[in-house]
TIGU-935558 format. One record per residue: x, y, z of N, C-alpha, C, CB in turn. Coordinates in steps of 0.05 Angstrom, whole numbers, padded with zeros to 5 digits, always signed. Each point is the difference from the previous one (the first is absolute). Glycine has a CB too. Layout:
N
XYZXYZXYZXYZ ...
% end
This chain:
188
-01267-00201+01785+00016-00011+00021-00016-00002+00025+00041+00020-00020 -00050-00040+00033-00010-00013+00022+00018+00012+00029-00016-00047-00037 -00006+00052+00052+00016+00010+00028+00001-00019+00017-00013+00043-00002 +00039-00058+00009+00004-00011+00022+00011+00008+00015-00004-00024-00016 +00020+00004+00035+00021+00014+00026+00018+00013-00012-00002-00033+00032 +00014+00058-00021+00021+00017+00000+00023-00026-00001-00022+00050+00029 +00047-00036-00051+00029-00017+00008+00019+00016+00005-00008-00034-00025 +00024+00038+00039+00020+00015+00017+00025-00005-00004-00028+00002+00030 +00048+00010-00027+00027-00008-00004+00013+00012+00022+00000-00005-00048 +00011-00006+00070+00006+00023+00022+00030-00003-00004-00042-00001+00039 +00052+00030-00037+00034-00002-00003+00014+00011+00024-00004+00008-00050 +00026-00020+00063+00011+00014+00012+00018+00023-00006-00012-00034+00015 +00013+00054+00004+00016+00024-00015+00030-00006-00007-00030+00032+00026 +00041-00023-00006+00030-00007+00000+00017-00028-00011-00012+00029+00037 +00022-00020-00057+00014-00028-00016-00025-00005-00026+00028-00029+00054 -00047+00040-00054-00019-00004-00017-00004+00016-00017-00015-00019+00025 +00005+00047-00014-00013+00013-00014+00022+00020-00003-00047-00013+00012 +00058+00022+00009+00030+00014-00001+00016-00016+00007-00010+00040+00010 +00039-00023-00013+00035-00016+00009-00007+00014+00028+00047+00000-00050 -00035-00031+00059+00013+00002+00030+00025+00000-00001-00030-00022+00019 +00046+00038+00003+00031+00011+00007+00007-00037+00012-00006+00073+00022 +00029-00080-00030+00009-00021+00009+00023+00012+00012-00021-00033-00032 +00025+00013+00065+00020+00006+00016+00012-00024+00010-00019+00041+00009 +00030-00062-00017+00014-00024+00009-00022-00008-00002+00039+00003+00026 -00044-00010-00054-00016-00019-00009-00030-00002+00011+00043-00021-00007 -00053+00047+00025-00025+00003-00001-00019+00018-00005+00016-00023+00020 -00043+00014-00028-00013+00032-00013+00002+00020+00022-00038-00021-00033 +00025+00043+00024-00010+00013+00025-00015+00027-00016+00044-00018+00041 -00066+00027-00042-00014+00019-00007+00015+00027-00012-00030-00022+00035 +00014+00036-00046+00017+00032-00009-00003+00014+00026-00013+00008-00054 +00025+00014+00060+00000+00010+00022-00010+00028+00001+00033-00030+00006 -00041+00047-00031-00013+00022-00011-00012-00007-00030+00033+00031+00029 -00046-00009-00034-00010-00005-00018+00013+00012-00026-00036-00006+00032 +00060+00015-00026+00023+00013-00020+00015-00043-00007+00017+00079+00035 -00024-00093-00014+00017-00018-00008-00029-00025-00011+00054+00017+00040 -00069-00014-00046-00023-00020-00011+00000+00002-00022-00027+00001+00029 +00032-00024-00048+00011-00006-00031-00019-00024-00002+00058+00016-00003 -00073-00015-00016-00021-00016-00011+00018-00012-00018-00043+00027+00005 +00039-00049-00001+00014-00027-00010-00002+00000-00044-00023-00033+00063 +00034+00030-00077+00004+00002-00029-00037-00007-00009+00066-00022-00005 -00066+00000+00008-00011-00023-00010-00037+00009+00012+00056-00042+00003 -00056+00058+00013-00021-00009+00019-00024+00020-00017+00031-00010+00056 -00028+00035-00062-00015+00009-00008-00019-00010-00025+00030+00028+00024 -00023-00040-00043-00004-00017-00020-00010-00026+00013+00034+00024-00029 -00025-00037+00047-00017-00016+00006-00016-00004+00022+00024-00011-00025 -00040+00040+00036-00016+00001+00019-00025+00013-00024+00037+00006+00053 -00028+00006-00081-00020+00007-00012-00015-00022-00015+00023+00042+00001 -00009-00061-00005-00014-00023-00016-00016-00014+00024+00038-00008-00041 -00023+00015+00065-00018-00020+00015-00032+00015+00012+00053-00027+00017 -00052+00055-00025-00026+00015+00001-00012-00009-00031+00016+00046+00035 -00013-00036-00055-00002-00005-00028-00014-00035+00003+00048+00039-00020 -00045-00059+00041-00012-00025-00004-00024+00006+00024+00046-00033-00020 -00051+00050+00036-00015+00000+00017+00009-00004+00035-00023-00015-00046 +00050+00017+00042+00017-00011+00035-00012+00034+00018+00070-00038-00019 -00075+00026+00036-00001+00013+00022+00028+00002+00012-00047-00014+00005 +00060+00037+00000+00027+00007+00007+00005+00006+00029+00004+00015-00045 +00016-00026+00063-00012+00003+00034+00039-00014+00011-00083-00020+00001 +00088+00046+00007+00024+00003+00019-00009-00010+00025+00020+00039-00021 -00003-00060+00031+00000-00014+00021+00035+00006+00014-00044-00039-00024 +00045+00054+00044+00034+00014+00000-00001-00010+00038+00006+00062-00049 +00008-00078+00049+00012+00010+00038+00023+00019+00000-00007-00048+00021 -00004+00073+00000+00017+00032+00002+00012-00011+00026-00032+00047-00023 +00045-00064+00027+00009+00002+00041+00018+00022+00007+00003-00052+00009 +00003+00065-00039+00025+00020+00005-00019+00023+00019+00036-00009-00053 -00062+00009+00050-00011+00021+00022-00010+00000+00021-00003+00011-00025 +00005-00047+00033-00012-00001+00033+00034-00006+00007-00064-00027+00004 +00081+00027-00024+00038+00001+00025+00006+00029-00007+00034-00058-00006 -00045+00074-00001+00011+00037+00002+00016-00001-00016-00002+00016+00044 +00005-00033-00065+00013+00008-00022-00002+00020-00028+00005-00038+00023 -00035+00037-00021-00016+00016-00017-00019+00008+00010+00012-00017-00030 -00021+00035+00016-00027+00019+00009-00026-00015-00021+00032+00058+00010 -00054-00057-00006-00018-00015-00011-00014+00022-00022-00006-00035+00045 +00013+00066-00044-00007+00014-00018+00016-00004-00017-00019+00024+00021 +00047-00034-00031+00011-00003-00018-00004-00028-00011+00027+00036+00017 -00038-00049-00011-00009-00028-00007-00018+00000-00019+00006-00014+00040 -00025+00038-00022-00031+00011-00023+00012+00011-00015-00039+00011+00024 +00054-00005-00020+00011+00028-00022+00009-00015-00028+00025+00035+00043 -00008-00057-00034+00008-00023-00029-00028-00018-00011+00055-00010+00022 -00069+00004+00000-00026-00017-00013-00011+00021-00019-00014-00031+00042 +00005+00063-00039-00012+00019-00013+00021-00003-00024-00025+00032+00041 +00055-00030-00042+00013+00005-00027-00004-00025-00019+00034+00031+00023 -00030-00057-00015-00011-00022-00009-00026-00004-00012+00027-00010+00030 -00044+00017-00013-00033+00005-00013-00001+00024-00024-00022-00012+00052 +00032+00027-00051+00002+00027-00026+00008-00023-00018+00019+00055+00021 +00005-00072-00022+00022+00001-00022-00012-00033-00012+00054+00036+00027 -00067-00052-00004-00005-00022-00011-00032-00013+00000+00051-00003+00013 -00062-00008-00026-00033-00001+00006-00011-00025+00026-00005+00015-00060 +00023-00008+00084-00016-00015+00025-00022+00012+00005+00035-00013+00022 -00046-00004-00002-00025+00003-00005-00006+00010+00044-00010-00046-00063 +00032+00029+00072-00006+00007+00027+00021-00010+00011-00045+00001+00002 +00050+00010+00031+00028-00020+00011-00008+00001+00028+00044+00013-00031 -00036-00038+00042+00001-00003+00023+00021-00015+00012-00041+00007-00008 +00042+00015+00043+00025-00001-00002+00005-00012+00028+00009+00039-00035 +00011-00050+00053+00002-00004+00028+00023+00016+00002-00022-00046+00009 +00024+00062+00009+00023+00019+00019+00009-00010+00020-00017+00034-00008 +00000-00064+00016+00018-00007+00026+00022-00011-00014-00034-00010+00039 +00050-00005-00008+00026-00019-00006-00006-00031+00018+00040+00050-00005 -00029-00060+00000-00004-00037+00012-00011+00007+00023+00041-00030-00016 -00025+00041+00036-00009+00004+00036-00033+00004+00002+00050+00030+00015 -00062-00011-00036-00015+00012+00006-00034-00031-00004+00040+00062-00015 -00022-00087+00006-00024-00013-00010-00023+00004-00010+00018-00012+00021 -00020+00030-00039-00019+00000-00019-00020-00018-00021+00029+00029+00013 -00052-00034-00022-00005-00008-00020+00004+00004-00026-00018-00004+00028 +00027+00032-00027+00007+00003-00032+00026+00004-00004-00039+00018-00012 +00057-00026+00029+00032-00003-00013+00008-00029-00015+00015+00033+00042 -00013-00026-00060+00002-00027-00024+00031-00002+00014-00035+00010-00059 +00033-00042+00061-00013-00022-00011-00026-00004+00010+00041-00018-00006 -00052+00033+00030-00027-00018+00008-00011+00015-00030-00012-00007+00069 -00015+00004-00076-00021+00004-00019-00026+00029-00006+00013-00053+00012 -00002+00056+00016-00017+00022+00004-00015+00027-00020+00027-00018+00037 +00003+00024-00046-00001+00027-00025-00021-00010-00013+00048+00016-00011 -00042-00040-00005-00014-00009-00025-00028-00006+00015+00043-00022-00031 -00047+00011+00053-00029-00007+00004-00020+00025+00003+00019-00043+00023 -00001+00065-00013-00013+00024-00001-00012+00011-00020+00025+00005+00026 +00000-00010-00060-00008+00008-00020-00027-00013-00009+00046+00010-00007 -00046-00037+00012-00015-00026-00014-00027+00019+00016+00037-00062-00004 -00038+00075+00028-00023+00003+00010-00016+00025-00011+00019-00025+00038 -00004+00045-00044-00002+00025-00011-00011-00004-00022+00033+00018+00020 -00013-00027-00037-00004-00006-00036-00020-00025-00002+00053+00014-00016 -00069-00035+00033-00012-00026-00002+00013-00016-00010-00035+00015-00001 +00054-00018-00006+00022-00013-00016-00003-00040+00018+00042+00065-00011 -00038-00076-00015+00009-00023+00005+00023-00011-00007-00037-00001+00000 +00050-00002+00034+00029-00002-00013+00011-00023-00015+00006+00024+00034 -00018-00046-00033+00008-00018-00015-00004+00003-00028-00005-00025+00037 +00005+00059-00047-00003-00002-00027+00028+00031-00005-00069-00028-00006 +00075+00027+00032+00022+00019+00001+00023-00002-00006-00019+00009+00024 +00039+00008-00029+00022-00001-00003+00024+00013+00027-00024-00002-00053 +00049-00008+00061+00018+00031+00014+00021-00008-00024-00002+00009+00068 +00014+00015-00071+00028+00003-00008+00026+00003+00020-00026+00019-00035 +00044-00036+00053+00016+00012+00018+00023+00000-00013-00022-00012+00038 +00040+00027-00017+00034-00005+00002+00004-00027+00022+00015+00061-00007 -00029-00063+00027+00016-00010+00020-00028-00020+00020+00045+00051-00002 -00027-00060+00011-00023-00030+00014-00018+00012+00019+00036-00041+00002 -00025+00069+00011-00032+00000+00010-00028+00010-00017+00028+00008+00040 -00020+00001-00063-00026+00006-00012-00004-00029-00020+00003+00062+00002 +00009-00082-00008-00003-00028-00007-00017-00009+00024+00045-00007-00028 -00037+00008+00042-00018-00018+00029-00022+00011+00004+00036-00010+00028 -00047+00035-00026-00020+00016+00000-00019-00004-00012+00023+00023+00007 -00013-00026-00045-00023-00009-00016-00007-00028+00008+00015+00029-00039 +00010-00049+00037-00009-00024+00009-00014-00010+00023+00030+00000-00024 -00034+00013+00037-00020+00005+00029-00028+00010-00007+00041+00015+00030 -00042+00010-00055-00031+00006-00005-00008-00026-00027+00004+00065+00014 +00013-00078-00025-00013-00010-00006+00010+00014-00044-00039-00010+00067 +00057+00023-00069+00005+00012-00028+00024-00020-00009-00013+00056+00010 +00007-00049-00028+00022-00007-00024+00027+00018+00005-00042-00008-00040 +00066-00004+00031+00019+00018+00006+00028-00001-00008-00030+00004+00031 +00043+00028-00044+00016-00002-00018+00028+00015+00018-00040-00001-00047 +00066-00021+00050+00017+00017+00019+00019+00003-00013-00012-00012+00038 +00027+00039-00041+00012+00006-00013+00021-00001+00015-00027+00018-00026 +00049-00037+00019+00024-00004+00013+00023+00014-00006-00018-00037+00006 +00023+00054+00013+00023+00025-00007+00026-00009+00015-00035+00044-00002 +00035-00069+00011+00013-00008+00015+00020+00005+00021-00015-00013-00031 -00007+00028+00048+00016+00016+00032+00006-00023+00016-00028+00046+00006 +00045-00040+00011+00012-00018+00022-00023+00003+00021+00056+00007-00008 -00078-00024+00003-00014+00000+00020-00014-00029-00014-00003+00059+00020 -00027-00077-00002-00010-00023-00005-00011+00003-00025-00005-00013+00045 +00000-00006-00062-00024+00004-00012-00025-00006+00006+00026-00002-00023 -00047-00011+00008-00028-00004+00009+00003-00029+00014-00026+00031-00039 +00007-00040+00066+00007-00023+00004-00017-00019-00026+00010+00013+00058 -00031-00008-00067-00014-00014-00021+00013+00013-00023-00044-00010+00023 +00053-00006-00045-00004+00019-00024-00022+00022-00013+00023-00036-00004 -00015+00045-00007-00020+00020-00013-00007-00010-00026+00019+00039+00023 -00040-00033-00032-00022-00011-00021+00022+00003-00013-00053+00012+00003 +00066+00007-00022+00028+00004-00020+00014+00021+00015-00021-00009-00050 +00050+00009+00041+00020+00009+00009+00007+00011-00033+00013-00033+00050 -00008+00068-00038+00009+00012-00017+00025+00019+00000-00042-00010-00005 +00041+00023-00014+00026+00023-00006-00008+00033+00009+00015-00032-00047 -00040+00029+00033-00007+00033+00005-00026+00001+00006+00031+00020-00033 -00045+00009+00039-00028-00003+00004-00010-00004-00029-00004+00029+00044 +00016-00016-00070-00010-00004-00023-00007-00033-00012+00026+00048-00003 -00008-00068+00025+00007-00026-00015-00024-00005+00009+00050-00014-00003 -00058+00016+00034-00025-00011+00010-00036+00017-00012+00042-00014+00048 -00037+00038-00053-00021-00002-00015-00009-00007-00027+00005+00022+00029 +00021-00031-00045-00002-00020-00024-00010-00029+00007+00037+00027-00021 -00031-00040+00043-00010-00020+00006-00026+00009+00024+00049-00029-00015 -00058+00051+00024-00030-00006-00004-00019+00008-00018+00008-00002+00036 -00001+00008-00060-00019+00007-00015+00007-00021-00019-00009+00050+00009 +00025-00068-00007-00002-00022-00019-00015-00020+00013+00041+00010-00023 -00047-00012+00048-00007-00023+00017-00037+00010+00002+00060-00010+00033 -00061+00036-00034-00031+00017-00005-00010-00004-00033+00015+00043+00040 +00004-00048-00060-00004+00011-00032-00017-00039+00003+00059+00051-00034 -00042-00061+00038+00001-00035+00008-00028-00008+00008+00050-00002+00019 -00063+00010+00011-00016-00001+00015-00027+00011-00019+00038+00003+00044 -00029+00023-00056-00031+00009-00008-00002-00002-00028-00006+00034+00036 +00020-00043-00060+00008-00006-00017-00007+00025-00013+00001-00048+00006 +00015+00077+00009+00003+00023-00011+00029+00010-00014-00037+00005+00034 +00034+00009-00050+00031+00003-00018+00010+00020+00025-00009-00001-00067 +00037+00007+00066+00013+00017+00023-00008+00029-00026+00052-00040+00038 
% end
């Protein structure tokens, strides 16, 4: 096997990788780590996506800890239980909220360009997995491929479509390793 560029799959947490608490129809994060529930589907298909070679990389906006809603040690505290239970590889995260204008609060691009810089990654060979249009806009700003999983909250969707529109995170990593099996004319 020939070493080229790293390929990445960056997921957002909430609505992704775990259930988000819905409250009139909108997500909103776990609030302890007694309440963080790793989604059915996810474990099984974050291992095939190591098992093909994916680089695994949490891309999460926390604003719940620049509005005093949360403490940022309990934030680490769920990224650490997540990393035990599932094979990521790294996460990066923004704690601000809108006011604070940041570069890395998705939708701008920032998270991912950070990763792309860390990991050398080329994103146009990347993947995100989201729930929700700002991490759709994000990838589509660095330049990734991208799978939105429409849970259908009362909020916008993406203003561009997303590469495919899916059901679960499991649906979208069946369609990138069929779209990778395709590309490298490797069996899954």
């Amino acid at each position: 096997m020939g070493i080229g560029p790293l390929k990445a799959v960056f997921l957002d947490r909430d609505g992704v990788l775990n259930r988000v608490i819905v409250r009139d129809g909108k997500p909103y994060p776990p609030a302890s780590l007694a309440e963080l529930e790793i989604l059915p589907d996810v474990p099984e298909a974050l291992a095939a996506l190591k098992k093909h070679g994916f680089l695994l990389l949490v891309v999460t906006n926390q604003p719940d800890v620049a509005r005093g809603k949360q403490r940022r040690v309990v934030v680490e505290s769920m990224h650490a239980a997540l990393q035990t239970a599932l094979p990521i590889d790294d996460f990066f995260v923004c704690y601000h909220d809108d006011a604070d204008a940041c570069d890395c609060r998705k939708p701008k691009p920032g998270l991912l360009l950070q990763a792309a810089d860390k990991y050398n990654l080329e994103l146009n060979t990347c993947y995100l997995i989201g729930d929700r249009w700002r991490d759709i806009e994000a990838a589509q700003a660095a330049g990734c491929a991208t799978a939105w999983i429409d849970r259908n909250y009362a909020e916008r969707g993406p203003s561009k479509p997303s590469t495919v529109r899916v059901a679960s995170c499991g649906e979208a990593v069946r369609w990138i390793l069929e779209g990778r099996s395709l590309e490298d004319n490797d069996p899954l």
